[in-house]
PDB file of N, CA, C and O in Angstrom:
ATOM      1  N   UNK A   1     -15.576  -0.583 -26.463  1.00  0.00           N
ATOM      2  CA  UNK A   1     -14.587  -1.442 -25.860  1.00  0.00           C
ATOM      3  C   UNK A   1     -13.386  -1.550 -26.790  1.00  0.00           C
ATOM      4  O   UNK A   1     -13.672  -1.454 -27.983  1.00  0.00           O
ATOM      5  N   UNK A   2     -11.736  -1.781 -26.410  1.00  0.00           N
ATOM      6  CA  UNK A   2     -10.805  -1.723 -26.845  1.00  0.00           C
ATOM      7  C   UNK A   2     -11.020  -2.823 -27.619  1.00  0.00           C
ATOM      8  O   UNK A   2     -11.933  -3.643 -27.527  1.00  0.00           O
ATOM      9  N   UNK A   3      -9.997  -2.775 -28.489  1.00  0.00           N
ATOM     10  CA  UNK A   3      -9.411  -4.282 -29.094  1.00  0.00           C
ATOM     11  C   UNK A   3      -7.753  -4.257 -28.831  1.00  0.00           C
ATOM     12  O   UNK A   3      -7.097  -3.264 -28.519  1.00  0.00           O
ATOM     13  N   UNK A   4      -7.288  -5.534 -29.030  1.00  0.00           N
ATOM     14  CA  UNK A   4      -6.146  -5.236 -28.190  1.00  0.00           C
ATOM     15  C   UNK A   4      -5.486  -6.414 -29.352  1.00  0.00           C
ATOM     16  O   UNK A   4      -5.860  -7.568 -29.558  1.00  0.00           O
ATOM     17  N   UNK A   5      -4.186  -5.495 -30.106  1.00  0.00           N
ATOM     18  CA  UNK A   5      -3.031  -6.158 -30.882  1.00  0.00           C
ATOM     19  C   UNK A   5      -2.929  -7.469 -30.239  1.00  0.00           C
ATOM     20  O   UNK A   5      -3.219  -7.877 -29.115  1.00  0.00           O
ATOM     21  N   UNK A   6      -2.384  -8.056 -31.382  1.00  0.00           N
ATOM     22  CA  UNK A   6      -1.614  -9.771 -30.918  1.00  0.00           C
ATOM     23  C   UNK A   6      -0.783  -9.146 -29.978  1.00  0.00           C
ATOM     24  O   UNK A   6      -0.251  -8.080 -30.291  1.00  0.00           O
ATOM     25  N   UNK A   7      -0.591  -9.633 -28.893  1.00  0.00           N
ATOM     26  CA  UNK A   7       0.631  -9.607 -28.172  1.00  0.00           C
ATOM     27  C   UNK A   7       2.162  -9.604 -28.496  1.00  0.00           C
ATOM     28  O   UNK A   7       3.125  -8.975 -28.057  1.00  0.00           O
ATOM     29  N   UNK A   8       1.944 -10.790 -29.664  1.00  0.00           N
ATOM     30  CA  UNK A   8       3.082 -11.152 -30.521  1.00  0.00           C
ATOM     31  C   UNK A   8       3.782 -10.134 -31.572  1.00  0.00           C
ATOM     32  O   UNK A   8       4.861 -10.159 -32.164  1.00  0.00           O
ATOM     33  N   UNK A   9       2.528  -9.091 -31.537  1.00  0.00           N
ATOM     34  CA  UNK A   9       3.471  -7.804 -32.209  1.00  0.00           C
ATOM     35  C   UNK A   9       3.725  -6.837 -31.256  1.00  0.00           C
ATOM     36  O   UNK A   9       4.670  -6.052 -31.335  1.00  0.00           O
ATOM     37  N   UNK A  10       2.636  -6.875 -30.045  1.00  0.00           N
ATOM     38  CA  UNK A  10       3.544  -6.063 -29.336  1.00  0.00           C
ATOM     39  C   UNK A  10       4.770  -6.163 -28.445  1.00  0.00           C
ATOM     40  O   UNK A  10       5.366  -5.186 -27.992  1.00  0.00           O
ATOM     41  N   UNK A  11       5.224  -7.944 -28.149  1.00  0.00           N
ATOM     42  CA  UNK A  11       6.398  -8.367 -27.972  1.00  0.00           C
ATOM     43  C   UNK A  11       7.436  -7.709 -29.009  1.00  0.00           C
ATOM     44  O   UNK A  11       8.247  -6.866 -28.623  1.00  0.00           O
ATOM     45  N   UNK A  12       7.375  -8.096 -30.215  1.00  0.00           N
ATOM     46  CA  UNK A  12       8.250  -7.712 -30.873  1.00  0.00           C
ATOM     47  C   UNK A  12       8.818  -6.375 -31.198  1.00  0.00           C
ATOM     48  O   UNK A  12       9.877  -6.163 -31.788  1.00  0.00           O
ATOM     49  N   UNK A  13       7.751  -5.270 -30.611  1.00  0.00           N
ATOM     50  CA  UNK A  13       7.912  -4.097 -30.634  1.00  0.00           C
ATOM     51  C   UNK A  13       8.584  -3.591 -29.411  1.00  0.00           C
ATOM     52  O   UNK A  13       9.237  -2.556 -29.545  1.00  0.00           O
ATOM     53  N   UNK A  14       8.539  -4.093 -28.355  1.00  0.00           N
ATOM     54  CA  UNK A  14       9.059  -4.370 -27.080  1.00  0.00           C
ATOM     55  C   UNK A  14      10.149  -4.225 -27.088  1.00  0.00           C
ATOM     56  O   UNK A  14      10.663  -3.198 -26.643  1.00  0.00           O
ATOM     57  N   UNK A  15      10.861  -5.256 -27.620  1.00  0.00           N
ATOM     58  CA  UNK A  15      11.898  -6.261 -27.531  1.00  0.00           C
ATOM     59  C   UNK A  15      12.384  -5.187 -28.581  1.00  0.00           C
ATOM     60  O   UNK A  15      13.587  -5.444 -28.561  1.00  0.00           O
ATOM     61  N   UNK A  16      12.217  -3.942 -29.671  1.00  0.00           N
ATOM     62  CA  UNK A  16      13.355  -3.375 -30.191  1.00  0.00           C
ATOM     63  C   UNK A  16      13.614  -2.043 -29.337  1.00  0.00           C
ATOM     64  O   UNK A  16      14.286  -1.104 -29.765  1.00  0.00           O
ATOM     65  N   UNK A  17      12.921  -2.078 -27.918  1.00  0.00           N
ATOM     66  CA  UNK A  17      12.999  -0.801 -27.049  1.00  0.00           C
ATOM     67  C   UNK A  17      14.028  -1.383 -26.174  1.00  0.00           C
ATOM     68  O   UNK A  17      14.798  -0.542 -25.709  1.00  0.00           O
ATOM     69  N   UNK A  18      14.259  -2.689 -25.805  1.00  0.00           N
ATOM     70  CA  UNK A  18      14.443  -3.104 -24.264  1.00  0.00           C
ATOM     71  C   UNK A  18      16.025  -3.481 -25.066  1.00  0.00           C
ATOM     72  O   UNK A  18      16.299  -4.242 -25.994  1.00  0.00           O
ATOM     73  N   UNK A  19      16.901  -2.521 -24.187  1.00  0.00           N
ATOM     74  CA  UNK A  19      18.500  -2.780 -24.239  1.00  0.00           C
ATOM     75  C   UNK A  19      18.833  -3.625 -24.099  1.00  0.00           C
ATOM     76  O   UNK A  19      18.320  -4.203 -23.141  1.00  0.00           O
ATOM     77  N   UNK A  20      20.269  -4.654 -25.130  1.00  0.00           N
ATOM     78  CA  UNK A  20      20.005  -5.677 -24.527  1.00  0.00           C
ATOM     79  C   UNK A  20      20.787  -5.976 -23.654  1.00  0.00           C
ATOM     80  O   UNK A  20      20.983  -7.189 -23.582  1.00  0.00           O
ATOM     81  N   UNK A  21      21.461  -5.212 -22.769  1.00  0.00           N
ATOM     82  CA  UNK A  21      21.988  -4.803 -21.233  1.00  0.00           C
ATOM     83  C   UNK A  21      20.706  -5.482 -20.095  1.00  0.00           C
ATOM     84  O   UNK A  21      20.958  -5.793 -18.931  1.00  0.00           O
ATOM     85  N   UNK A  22      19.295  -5.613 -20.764  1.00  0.00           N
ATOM     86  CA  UNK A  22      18.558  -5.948 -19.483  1.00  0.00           C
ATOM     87  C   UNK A  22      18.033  -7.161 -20.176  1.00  0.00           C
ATOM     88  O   UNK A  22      17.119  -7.386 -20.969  1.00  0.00           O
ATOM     89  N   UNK A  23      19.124  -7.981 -19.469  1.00  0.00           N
ATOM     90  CA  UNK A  23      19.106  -9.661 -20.098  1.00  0.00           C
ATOM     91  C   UNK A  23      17.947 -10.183 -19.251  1.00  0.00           C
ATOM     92  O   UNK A  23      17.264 -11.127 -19.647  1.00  0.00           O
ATOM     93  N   UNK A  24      17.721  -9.555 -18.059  1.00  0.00           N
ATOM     94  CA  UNK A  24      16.674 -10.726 -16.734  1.00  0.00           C
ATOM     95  C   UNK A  24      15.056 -10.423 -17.493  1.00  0.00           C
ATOM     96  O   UNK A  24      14.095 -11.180 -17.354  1.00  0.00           O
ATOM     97  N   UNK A  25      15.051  -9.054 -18.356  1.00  0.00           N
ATOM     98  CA  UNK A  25      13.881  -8.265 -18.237  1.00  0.00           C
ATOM     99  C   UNK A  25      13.500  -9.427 -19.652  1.00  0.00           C
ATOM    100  O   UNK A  25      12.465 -10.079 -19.790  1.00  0.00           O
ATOM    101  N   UNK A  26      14.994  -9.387 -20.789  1.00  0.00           N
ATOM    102  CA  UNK A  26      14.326 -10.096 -21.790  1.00  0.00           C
ATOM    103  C   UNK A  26      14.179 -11.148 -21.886  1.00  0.00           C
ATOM    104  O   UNK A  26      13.263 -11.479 -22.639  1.00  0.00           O
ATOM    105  N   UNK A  27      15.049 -12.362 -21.132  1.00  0.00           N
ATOM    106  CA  UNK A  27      14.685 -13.946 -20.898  1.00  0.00           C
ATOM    107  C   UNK A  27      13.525 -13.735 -19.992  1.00  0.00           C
ATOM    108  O   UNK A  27      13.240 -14.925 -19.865  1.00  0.00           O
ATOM    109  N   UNK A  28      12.737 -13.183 -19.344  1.00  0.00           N
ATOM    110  CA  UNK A  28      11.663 -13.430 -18.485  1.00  0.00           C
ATOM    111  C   UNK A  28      10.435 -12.778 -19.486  1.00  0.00           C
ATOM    112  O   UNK A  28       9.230 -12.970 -19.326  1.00  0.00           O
ATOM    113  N   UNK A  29      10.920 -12.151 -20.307  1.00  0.00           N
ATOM    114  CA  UNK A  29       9.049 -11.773 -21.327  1.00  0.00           C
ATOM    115  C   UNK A  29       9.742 -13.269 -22.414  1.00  0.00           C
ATOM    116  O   UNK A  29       8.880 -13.948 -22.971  1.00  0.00           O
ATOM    117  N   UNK A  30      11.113 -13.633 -22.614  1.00  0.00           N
ATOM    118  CA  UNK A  30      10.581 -14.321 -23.894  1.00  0.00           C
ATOM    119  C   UNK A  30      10.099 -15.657 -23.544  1.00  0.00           C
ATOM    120  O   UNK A  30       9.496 -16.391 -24.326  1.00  0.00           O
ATOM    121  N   UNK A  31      10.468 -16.009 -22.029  1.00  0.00           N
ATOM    122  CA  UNK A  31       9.810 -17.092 -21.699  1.00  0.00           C
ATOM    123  C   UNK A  31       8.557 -17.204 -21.391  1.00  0.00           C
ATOM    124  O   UNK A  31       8.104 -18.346 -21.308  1.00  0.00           O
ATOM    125  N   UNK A  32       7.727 -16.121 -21.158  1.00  0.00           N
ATOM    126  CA  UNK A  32       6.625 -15.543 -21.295  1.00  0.00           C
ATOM    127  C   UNK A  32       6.094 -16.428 -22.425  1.00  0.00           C
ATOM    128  O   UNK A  32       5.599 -17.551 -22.335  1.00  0.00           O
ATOM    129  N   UNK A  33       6.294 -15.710 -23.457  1.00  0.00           N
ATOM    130  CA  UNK A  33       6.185 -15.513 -24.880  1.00  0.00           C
ATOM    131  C   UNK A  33       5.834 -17.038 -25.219  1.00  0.00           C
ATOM    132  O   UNK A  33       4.760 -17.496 -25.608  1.00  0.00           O
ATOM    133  N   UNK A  34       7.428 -17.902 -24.878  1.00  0.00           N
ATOM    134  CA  UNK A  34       7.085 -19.362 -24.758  1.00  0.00           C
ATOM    135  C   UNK A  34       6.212 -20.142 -24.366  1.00  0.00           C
ATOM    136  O   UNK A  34       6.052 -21.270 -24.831  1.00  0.00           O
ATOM    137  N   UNK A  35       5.443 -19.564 -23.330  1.00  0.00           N
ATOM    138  CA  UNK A  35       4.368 -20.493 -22.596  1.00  0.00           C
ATOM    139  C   UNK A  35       3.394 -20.105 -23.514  1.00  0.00           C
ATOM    140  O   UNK A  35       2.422 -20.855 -23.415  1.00  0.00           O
ATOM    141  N   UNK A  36       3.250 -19.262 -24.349  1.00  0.00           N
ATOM    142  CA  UNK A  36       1.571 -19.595 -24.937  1.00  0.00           C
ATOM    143  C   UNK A  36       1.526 -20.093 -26.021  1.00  0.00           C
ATOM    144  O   UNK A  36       0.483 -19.925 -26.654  1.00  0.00           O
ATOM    145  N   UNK A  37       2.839 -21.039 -26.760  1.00  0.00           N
ATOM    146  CA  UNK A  37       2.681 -21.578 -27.604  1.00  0.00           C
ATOM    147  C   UNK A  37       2.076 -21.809 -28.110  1.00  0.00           C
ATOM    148  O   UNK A  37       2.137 -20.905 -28.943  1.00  0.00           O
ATOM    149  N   UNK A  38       0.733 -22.904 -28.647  1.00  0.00           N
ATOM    150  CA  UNK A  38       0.066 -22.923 -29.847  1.00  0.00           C
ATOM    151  C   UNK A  38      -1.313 -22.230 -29.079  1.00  0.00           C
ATOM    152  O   UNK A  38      -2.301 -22.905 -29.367  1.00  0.00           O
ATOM    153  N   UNK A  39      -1.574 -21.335 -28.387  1.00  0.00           N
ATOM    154  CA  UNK A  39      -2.633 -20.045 -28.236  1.00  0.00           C
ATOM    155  C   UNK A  39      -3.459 -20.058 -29.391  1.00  0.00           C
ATOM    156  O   UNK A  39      -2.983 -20.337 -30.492  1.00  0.00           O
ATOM    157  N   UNK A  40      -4.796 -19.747 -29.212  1.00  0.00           N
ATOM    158  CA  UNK A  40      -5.841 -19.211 -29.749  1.00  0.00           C
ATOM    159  C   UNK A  40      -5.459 -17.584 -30.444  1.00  0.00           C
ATOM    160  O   UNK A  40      -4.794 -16.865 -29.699  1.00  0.00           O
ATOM    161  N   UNK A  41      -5.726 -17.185 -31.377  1.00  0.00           N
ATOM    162  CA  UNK A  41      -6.129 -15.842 -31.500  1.00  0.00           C
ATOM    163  C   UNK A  41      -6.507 -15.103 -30.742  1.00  0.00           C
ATOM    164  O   UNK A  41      -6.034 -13.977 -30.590  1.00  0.00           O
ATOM    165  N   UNK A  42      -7.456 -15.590 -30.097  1.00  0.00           N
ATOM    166  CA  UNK A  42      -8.483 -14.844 -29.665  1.00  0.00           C
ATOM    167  C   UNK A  42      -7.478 -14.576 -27.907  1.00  0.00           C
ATOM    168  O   UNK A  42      -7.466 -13.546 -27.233  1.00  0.00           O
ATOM    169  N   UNK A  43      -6.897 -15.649 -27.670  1.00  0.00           N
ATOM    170  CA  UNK A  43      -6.361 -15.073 -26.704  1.00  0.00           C
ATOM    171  C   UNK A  43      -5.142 -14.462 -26.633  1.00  0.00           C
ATOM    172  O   UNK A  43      -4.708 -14.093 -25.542  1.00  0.00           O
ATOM    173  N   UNK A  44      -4.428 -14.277 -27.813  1.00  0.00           N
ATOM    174  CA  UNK A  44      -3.551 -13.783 -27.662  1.00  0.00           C
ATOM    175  C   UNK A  44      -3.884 -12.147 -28.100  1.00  0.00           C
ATOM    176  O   UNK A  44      -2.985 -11.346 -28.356  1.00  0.00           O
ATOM    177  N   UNK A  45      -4.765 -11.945 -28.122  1.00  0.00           N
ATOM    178  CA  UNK A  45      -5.341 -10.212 -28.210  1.00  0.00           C
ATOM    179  C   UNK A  45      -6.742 -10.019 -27.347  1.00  0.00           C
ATOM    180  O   UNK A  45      -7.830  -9.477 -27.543  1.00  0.00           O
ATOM    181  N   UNK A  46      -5.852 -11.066 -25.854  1.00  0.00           N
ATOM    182  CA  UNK A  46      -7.597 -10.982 -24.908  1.00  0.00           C
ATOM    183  C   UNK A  46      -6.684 -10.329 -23.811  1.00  0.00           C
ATOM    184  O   UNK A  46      -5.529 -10.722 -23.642  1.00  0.00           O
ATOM    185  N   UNK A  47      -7.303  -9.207 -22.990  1.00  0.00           N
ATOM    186  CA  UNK A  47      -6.901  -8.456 -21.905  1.00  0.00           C
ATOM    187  C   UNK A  47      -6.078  -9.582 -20.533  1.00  0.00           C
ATOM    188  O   UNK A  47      -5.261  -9.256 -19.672  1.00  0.00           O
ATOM    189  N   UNK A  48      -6.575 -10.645 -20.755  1.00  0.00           N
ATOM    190  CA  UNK A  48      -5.769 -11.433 -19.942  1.00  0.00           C
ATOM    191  C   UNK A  48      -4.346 -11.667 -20.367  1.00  0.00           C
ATOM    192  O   UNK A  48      -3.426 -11.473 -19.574  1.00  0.00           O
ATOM    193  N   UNK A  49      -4.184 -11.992 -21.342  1.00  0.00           N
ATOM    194  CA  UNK A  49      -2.664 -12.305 -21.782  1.00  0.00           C
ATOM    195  C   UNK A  49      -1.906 -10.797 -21.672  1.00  0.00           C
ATOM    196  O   UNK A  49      -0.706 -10.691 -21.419  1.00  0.00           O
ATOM    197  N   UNK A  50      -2.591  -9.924 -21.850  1.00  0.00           N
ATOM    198  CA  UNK A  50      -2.320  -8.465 -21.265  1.00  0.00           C
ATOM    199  C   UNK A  50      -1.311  -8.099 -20.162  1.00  0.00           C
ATOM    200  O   UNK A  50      -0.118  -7.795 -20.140  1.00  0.00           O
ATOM    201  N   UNK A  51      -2.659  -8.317 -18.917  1.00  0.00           N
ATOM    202  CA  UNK A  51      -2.331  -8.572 -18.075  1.00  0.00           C
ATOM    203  C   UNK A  51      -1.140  -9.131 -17.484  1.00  0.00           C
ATOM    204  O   UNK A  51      -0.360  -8.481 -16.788  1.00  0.00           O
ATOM    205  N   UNK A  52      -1.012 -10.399 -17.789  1.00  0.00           N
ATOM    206  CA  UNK A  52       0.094 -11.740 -17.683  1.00  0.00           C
ATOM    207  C   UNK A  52       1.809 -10.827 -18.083  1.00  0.00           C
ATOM    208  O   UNK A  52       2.781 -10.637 -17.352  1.00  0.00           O
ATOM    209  N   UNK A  53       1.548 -10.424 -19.601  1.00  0.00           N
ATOM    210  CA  UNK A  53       2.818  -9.803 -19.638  1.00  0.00           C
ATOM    211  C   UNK A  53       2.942  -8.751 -19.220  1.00  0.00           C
ATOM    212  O   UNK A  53       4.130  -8.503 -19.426  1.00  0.00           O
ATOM    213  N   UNK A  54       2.344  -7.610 -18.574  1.00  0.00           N
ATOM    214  CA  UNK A  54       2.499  -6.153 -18.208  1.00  0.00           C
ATOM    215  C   UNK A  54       2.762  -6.689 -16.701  1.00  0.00           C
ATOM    216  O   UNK A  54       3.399  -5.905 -15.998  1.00  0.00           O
ATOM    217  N   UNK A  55       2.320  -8.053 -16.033  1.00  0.00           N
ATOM    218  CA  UNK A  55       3.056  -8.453 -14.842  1.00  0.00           C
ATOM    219  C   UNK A  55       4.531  -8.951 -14.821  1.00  0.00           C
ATOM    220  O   UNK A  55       5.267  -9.136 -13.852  1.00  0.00           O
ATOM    221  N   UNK A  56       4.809  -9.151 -16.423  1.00  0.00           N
ATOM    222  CA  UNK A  56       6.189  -9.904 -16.076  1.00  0.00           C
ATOM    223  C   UNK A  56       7.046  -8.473 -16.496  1.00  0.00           C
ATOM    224  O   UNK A  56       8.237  -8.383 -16.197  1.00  0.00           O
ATOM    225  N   UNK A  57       6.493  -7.608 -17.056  1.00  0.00           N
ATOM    226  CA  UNK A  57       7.329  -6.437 -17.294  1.00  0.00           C
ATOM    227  C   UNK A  57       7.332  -5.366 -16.106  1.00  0.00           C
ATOM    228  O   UNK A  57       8.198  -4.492 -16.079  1.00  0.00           O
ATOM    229  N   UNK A  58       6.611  -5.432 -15.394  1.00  0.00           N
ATOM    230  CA  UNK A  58       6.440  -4.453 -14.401  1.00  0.00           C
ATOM    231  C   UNK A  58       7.317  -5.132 -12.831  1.00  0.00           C
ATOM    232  O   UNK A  58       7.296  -4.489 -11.782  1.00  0.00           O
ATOM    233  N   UNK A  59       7.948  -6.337 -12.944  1.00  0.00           N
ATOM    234  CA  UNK A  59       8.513  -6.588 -12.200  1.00  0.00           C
ATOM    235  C   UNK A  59       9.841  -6.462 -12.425  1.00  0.00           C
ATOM    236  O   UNK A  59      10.644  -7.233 -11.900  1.00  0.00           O
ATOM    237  N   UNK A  60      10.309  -5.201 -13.454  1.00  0.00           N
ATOM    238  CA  UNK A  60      11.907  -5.064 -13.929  1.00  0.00           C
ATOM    239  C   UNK A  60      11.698  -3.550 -14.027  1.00  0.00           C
ATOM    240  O   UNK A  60      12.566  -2.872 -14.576  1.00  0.00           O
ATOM    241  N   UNK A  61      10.439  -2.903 -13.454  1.00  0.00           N
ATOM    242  CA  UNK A  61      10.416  -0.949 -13.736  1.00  0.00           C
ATOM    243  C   UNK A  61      10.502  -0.903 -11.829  1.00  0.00           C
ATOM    244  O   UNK A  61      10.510  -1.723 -10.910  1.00  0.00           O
ATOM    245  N   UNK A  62      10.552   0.559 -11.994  1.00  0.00           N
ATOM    246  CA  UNK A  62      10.235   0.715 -10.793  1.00  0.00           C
ATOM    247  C   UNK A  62       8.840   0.930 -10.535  1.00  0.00           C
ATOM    248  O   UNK A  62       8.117   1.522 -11.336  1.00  0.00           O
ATOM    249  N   UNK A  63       8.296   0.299  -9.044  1.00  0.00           N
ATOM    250  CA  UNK A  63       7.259   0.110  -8.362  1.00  0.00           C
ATOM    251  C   UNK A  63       6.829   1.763  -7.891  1.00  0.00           C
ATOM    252  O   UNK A  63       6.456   1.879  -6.724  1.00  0.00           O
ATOM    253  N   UNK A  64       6.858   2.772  -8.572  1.00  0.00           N
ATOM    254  CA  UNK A  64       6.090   4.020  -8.607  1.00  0.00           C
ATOM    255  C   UNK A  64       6.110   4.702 -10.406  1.00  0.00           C
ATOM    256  O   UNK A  64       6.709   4.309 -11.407  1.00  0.00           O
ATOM    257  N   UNK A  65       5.270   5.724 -10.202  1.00  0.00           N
ATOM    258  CA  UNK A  65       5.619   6.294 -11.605  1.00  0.00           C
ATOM    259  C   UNK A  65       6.695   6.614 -12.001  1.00  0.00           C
ATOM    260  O   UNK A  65       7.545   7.017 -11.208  1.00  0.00           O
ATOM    261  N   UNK A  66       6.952   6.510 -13.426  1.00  0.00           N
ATOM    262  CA  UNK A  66       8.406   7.090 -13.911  1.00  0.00           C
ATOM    263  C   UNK A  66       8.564   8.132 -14.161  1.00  0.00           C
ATOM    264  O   UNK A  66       7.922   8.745 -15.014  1.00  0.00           O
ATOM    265  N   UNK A  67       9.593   8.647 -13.371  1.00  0.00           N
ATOM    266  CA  UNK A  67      10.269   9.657 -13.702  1.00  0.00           C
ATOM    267  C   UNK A  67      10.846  10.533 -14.543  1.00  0.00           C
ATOM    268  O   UNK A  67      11.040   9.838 -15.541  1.00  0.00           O
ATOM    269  N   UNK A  68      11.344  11.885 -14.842  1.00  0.00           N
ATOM    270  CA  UNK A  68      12.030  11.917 -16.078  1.00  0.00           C
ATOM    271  C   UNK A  68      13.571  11.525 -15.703  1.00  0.00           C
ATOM    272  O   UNK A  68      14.229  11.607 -16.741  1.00  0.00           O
ATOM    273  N   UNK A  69      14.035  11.300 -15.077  1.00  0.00           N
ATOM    274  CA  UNK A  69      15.539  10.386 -14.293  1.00  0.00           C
ATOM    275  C   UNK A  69      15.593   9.200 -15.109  1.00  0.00           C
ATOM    276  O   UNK A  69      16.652   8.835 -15.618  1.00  0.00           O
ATOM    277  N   UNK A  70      14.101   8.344 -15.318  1.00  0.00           N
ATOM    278  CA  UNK A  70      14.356   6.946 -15.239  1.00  0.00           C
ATOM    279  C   UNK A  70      14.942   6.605 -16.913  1.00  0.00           C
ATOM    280  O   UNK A  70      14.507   7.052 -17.975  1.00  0.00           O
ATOM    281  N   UNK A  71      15.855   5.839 -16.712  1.00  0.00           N
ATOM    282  CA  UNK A  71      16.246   5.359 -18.431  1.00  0.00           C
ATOM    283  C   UNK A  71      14.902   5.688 -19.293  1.00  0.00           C
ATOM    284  O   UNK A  71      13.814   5.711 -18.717  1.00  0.00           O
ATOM    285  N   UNK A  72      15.037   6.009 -21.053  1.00  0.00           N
ATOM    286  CA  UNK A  72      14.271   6.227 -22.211  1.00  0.00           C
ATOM    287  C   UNK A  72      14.189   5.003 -22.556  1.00  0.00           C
ATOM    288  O   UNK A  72      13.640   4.932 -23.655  1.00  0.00           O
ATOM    289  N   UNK A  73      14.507   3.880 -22.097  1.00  0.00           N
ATOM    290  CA  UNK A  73      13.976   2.341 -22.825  1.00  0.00           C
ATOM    291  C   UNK A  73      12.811   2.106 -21.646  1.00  0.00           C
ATOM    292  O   UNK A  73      11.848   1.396 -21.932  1.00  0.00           O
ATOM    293  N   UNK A  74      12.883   2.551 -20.665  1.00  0.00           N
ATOM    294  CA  UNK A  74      11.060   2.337 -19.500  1.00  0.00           C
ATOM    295  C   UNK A  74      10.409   3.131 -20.240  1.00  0.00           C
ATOM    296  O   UNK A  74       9.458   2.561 -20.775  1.00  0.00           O
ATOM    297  N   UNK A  75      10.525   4.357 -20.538  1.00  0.00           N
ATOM    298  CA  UNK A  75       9.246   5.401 -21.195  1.00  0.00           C
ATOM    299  C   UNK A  75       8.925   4.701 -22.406  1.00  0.00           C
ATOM    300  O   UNK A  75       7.773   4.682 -22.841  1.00  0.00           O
ATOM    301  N   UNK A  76       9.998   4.057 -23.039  1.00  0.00           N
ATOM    302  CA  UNK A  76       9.813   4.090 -24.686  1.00  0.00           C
ATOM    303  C   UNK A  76       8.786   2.436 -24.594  1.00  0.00           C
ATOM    304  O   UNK A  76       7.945   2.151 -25.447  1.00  0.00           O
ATOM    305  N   UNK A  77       9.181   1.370 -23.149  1.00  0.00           N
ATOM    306  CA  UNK A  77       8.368   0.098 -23.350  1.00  0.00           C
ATOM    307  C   UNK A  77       6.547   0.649 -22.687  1.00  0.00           C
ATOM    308  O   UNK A  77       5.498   0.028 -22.856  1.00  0.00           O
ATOM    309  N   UNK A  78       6.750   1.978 -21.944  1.00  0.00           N
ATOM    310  CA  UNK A  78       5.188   1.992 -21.680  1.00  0.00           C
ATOM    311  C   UNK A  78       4.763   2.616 -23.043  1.00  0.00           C
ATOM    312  O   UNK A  78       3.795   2.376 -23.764  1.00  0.00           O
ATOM    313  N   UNK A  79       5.586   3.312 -23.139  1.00  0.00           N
ATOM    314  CA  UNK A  79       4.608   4.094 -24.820  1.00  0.00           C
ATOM    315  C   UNK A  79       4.067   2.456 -25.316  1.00  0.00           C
ATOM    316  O   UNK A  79       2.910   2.039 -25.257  1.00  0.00           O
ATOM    317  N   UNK A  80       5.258   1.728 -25.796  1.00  0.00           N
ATOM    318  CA  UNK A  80       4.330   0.718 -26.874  1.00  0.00           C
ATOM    319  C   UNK A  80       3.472  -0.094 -26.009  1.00  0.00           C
ATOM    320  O   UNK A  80       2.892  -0.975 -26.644  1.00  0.00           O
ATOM    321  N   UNK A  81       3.215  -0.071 -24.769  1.00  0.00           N
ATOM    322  CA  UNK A  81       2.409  -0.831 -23.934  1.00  0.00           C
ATOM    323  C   UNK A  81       1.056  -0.532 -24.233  1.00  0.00           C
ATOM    324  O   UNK A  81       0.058  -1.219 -24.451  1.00  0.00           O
ATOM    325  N   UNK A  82       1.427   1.340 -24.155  1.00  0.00           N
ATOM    326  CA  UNK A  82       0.130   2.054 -24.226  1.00  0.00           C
ATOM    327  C   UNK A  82      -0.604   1.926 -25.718  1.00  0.00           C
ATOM    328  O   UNK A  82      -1.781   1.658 -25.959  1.00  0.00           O
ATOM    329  N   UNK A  83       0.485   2.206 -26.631  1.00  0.00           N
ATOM    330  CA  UNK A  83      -0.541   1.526 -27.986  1.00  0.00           C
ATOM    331  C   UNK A  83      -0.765   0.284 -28.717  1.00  0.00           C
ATOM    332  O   UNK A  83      -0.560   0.069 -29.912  1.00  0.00           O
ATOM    333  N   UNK A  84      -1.223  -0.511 -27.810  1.00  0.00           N
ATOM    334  CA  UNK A  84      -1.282  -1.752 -27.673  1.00  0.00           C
ATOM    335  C   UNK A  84      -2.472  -1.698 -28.451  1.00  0.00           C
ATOM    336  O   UNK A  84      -2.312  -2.180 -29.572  1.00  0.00           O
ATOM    337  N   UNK A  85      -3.875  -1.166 -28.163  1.00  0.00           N
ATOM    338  CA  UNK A  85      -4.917  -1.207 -28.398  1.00  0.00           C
ATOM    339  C   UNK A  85      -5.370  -0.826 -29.662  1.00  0.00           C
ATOM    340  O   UNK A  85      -4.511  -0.258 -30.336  1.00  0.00           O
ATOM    341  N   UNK A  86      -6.523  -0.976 -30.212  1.00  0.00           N
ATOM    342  CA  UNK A  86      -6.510  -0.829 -31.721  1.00  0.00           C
ATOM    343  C   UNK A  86      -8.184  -0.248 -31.022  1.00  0.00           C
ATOM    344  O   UNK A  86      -9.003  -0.963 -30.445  1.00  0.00           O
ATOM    345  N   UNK A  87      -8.330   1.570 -31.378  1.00  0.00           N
ATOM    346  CA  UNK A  87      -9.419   1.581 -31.312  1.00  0.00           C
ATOM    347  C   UNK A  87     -10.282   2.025 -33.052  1.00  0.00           C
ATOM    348  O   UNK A  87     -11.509   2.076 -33.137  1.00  0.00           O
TER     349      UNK A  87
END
C-alpha cells in the first residue's frame, strides 16, 4: 500500500507549477489548504485529503485526458500529483 506525502508539500510544489495567470485555480486550492487548519498528520497524508484536493484541482483541467495542445503547467501539476506517493 502507498504512503502518501503531506499534502502541504505537495501544495507547495503545486503552487510553483500553477501560473499565476490562473488566479480562480490558485485562491480555490489555497482555500482548500485553509480549511484543514490545525489537521492531524495522519490526515493530511490520508487518501482522503487526496481526494478533496485532486477535486478542487480537477475542476480548473479539462474534463478528458490531456492533450499534447493543453498548456505545460496541466502536465507539469499531474506529474507532481502523480508523485505524491512515497513508495
Amino acid at each position: 500500500m502507498s504512503q502518501f506525502r503531506s499534502i502541504i508539500d505537495t501544495h507547495n510544489q503545486m503552487s510553483r507549477v500553477i501560473p499565476e495567470n490562473q488566479k480562480h485555480l490558485i485562491t480555490d486550492l489555497t482555500n482548500f489548504m485553509n480549511t484543514l487548519g490545525t489537521t492531524t498528520e495522519k490526515y493530511l497524508t490520508s487518501k482522503q485529503v487526496y481526494t478533496n484536493y485532486l477535486q478542487v484541482l480537477l475542476a480548473h483541467m479539462p474534463n478528458r485526458p490531456l492533450k499534447n495542445a493543453d498548456p505545460l503547467w496541466m502536465w507539469n501539476c499531474q506529474e507532481v500529483f502523480s508523485y505524491s506517493t512515497i513508495n
